[in-house]
TIVEX-592127 format. One line per 2 residues: number of its first residue (from 0); their letters; for each residue y, x, z of C-alpha. Coordinates in nm, 2 decimals, padded with zeros to 4 digits. Last residue first. Layout:
NUM = A = Y,X,Z ~ ...
//
This chain:
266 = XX = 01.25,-04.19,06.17 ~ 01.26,-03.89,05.93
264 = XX = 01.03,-03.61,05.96 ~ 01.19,-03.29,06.07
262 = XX = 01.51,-03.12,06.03 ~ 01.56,-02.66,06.13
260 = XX = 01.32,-02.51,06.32 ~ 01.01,-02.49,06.10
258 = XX = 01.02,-02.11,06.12 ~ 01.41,-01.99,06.24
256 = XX = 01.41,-01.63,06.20 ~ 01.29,-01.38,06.00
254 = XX = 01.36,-01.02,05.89 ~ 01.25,-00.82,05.66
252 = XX = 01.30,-00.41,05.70 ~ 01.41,-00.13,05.44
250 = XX = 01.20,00.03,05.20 ~ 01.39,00.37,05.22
248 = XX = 01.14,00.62,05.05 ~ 00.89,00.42,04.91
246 = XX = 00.58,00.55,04.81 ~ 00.36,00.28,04.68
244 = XX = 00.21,-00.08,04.68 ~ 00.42,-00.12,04.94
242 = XX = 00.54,-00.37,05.27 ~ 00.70,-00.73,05.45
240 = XX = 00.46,-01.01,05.49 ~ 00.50,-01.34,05.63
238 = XX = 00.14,-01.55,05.61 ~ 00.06,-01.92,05.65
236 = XX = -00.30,-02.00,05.67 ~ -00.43,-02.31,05.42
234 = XX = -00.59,-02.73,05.44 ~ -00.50,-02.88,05.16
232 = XX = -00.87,-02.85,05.04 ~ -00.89,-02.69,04.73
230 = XX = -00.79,-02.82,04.33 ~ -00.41,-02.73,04.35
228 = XX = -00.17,-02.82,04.09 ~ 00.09,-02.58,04.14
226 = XX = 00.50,-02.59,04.15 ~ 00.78,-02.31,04.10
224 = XX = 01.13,-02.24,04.21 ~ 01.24,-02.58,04.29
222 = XX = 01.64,-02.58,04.46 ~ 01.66,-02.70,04.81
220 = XX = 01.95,-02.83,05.00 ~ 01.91,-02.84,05.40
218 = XX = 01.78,-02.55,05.51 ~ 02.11,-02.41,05.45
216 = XX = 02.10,-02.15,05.14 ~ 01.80,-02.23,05.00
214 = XX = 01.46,-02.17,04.80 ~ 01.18,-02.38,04.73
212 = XX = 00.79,-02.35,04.62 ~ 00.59,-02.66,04.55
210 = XX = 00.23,-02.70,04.64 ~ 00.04,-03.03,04.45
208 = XX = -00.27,-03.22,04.56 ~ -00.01,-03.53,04.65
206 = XX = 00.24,-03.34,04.81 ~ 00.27,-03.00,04.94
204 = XX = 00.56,-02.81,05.04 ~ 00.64,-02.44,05.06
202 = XX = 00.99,-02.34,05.16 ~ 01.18,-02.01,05.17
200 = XX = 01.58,-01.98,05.34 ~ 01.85,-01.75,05.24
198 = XX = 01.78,-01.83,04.83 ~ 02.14,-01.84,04.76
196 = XX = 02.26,-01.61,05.00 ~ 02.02,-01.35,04.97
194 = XX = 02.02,-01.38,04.54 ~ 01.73,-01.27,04.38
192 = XX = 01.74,-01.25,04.01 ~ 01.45,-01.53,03.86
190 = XX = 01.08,-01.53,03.80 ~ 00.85,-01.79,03.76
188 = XX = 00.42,-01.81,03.71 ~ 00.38,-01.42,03.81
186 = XX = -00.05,-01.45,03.81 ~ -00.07,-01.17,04.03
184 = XX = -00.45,-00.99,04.04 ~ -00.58,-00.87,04.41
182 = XX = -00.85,-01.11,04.45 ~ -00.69,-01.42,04.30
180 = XX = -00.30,-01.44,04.38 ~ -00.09,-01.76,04.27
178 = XX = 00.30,-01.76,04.14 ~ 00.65,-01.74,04.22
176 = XX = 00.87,-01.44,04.18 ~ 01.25,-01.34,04.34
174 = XX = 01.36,-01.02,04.19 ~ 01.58,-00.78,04.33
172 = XX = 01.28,-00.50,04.33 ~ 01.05,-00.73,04.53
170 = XX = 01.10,-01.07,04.62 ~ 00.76,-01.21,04.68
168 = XX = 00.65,-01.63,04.70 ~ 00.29,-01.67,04.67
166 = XX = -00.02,-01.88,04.67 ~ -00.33,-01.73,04.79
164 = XX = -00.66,-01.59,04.70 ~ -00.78,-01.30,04.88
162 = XX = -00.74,-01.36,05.21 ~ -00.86,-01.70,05.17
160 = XX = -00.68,-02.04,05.08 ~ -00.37,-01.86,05.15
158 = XX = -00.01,-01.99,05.12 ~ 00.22,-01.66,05.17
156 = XX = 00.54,-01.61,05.22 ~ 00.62,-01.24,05.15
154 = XX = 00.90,-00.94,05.10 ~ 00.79,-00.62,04.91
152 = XX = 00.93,-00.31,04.83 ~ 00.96,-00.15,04.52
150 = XX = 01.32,-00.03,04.57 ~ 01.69,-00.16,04.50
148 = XX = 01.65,-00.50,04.68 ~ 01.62,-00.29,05.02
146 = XX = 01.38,-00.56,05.27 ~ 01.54,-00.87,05.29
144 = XX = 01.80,-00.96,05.62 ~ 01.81,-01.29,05.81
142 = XX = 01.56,-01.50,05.57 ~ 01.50,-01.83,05.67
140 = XX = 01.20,-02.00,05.73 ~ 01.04,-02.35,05.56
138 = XX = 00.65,-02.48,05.58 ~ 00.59,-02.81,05.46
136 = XX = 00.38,-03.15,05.48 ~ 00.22,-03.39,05.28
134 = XX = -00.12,-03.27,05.34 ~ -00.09,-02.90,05.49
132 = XX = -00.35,-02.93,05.74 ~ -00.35,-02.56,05.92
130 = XX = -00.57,-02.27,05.91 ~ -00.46,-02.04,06.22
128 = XX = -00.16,-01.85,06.14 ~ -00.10,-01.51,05.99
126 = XX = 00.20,-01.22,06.09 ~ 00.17,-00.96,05.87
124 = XX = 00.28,-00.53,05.82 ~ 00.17,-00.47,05.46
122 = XX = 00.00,-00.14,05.34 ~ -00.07,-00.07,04.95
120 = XX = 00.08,00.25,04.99 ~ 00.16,00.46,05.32
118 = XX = 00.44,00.71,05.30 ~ 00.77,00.53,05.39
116 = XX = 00.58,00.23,05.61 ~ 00.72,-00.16,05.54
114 = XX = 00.92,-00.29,05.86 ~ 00.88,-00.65,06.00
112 = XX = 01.11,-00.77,06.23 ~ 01.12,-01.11,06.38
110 = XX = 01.43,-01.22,06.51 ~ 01.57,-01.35,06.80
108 = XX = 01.77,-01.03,06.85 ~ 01.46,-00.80,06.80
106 = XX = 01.06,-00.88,06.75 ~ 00.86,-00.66,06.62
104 = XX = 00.63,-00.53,06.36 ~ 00.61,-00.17,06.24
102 = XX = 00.47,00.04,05.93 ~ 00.34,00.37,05.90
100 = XX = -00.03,00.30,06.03 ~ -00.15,-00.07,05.98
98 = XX = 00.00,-00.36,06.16 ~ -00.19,-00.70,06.14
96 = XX = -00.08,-01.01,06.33 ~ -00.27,-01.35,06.40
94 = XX = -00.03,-01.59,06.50 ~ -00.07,-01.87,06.70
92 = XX = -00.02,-01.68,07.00 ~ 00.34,-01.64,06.98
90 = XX = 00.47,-01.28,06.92 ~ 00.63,-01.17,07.23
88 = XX = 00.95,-01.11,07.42 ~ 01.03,-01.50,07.31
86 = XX = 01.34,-01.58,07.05 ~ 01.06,-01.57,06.76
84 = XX = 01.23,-01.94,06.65 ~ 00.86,-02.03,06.60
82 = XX = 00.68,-02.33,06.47 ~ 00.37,-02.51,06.45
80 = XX = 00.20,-02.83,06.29 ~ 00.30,-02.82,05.91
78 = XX = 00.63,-02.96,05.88 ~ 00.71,-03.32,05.78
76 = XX = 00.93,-03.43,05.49 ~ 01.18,-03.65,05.55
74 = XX = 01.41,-03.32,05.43 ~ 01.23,-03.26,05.16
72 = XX = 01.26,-03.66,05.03 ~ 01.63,-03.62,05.18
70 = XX = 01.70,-03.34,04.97 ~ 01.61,-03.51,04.59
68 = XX = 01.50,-03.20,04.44 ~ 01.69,-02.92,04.23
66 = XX = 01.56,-02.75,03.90 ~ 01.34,-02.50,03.86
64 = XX = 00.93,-02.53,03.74 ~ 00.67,-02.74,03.61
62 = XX = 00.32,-02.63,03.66 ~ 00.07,-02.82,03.50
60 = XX = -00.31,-02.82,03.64 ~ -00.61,-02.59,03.52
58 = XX = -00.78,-02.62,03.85 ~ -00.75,-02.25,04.06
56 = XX = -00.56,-02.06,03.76 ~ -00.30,-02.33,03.71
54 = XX = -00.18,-02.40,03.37 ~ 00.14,-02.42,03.20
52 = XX = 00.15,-02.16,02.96 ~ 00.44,-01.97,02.98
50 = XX = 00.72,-02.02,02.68 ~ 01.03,-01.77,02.81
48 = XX = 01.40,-01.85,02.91 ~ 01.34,-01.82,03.32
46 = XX = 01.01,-02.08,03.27 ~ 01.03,-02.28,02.96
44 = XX = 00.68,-02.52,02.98 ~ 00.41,-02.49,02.74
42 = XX = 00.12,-02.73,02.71 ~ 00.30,-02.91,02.41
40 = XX = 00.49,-02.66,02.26 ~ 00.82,-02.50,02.38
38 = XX = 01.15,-02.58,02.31 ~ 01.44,-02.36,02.12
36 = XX = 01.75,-02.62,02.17 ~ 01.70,-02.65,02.55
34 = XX = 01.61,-02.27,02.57 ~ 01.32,-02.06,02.48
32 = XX = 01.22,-01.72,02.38 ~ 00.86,-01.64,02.29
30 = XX = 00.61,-01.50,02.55 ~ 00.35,-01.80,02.49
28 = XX = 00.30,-01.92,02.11 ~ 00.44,-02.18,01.89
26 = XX = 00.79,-02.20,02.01 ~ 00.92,-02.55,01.92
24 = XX = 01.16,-02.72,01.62 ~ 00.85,-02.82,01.44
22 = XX = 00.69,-02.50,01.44 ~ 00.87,-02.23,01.56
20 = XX = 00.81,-01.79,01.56 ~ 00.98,-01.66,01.79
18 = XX = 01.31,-01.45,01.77 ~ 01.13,-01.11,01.91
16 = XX = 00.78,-01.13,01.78 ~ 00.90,-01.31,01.42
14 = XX = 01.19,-00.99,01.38 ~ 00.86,-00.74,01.44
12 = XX = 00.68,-00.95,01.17 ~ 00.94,-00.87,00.91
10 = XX = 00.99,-00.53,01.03 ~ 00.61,-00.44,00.99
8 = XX = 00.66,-00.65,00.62 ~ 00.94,-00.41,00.54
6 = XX = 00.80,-00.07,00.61 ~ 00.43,-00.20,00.51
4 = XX = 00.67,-00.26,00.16 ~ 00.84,00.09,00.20
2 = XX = 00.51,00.30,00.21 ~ 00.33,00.14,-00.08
0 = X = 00.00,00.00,00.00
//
């Protein structure tokens, strides 16, 4: 073949990969950019500008993702059955806590401080909780002060059905990401810029065999980051982990305050 036409038809298909290639007004494959006048295809949805495929690892449900919810239906919403203002000299015993060598866990001005390690990788400091009946109810805490935006590390609510499948919300690297863990792998399902005032307080929810992620400023207004159609029992462990997946030289420390504290089920 001559050399300038597989020149011109690698260029061709290179244009098709970056502007997305559309049938019928929509994106016809996942990774493609997308907007309100670019659509996705049927089984696609538009997550942060790009086509994902909308299904869920654990059941092959939709996921539909950002926008804000009605606040009063979150509000009215009850919390799962503990809480934990971490204002005590100790840990409550609810929790189940893990701290491997290099990194810390504490609690310090009402506040529960978790610290990645500098030289260990792959280690998280944790606090766990018991399994708990998450049927129609929710999980919310605030975030005091996020681990250093500008590294690797990592910041963590975590929904687990086991410890090695779990649902996830991580900010690592100034990015705030959504999305379901199966043994180790990180299915990213939304991903957005992190902003600490913005997205000050985390929220899961679950309703109706589906668990919806949420950020906040107040506790009170919530904005969807990400949803799941889940196929398990409701019934999960809540984790908060701060740590690495490798050498990080100032990582920082997350801090927490204010789990379940703030309105409860409506009368």
């Amino acid at each position: 073949m001559d050399r300038d036409l597989l020149v011109t038809r690698w260029l061709a298909l290179a244009t098709l990969v970056v502007m997305g290639c559309t049938v019928d007004g929509s994106y016809s494959a996942e990774g493609f950019a997308c907007d309100e006048q670019r659509p996705c295809p049927s089984g696609f949805d538009c997550l942060t500008g790009v086509c994902t495929e909308g299904l869920s690892p654990f059941d092959g449900g939709t996921f539909d993702g950002g926008g804000e919810t009605d606040a009063a239906d979150i509000v009215c919403l009850p919390f799962v059955e503990f809480s934990d203002t971490f204002d005590g000299p100790d840990i409550d015993v609810q929790w189940d806590q893990t701290v491997p060598v290099g990194t810390s866990l504490e609690l310090g001005d009402g506040e529960l401080v978790l610290t990645p390690g500098v030289v260990n990788p792959t280690r998280f400091a944790r606090i766990r909780s018991a399994k708990v009946n998450f049927a129609d109810r929710r999980v919310a805490v605030e975030i005091v002060e996020m681990v250093n935006t500008a590294t690797p590390a990592m910041a963590e609510l975590r929904i687990n059905i086991t410890n090695q499948e779990y649902f996830l919300l991580r900010q690592t690297g100034g990015v705030l990401q959504f999305g379901v863990v199966e043994f180790g792998a990180f299915d990213v399902r939304a991903a957005l810029p992190y902003d600490a005032q913005a997205q000050r307080w985390w929220q899961f929810r679950e309703i109706d065999g589906e668990l919806i992620a949420d950020t906040s400023p107040d506790g009170q207004a919530w904005t969807v980051v990400g949803a799941v159609t889940h196929a398990v029992t409701p019934e999960f462990r809540v984790t908060i982990a701060a740590g690495t997946e490798e050498r990080v030289d100032e990582p920082g420390s997350l801090h927490i305050d204010n789990l379940n504290s703030g309105s409860s089920l409506c009368e």
